[in-house]
N, C-alpha and C positions, 0 to 999 in steps of 0.2 A: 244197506248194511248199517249196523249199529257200529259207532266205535266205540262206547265209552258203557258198562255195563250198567252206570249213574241214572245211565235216562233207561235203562229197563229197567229196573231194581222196583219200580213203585206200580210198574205193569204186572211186574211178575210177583209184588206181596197183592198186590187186588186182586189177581185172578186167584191163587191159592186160597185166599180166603172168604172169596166166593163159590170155590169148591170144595173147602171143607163146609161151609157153610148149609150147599145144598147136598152134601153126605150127612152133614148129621139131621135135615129136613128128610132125607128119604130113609135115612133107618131110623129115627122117633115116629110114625106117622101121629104120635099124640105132640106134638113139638111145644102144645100152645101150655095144656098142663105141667112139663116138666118146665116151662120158663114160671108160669106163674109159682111152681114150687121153689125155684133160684131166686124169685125174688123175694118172692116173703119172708125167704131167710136172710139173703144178703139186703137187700133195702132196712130193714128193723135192726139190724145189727149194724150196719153203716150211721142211718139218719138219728137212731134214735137210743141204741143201748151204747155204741162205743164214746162219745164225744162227754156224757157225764163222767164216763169212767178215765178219760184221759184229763179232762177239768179235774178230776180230782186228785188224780197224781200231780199233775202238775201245780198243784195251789194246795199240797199237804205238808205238812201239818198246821202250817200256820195262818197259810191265809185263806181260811175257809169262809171266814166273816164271825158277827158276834154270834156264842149258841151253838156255833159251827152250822148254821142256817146254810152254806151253799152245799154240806154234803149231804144235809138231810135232804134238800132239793134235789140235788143229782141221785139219791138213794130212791127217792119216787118218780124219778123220773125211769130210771133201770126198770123198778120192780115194774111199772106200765110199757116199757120196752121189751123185758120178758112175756107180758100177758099178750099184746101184740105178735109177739113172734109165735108161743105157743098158740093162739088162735090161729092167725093164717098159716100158719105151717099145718095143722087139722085139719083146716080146710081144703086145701091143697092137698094135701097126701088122700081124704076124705073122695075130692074128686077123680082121683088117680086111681082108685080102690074102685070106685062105682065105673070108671070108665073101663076099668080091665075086665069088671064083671058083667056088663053088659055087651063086652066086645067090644070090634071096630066101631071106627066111626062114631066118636064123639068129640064132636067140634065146639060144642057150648060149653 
């Protein structure tokens, strides 16, 4: 008998979320496509478009540097953050397109 519900609480979030886990494995059977699709958006917008644009809120208007060189910096930095995300999101959606029209099972 348990008494204290403390020492189930961490039994009972691991197994619910290893049962949601393999509910969404068994209704995706493409699982691997729509992750690679989650990431290409979320990874590019995490590592690589958000952190210029919060640099630059946070260092506006004054301390950008001389020229304002740190926001032209973070400005090319975005627009190569954009082309990145619009790339692998192509790709992704590209393979997801080819995998529906080919049918099951495509694992590559």
């Amino acid at each position: 008998m348990i008494r204290s519900l403390k020492v189930l609480a961490p039994f009972s979030l691991a197994a619910n979320v290893i049962t949601i886990g393999v509910t969404i494995a068994a209704l995706i059977p493409n699982l691997g496509l729509v992750i690679s699709l989650v990431g290409a958006v979320a990874s590019t917008a995490l590592s690589v478009i958000f952190p210029p644009i919060c640099e630059t809120i946070i260092f506006w208007p004054n301390k950008l540097g001389r020229f304002k060189w740190q926001l032209i910096l973070n400005l090319l930095i975005i627009i190569f953050g954009v082309y990145v995300f619009i790339a692998g999101t192509t790709l992704s959606i590209s393979n997801i397109v080819a995998c529906i029209r080919e049918g099951a099972g495509c694992d590559d």
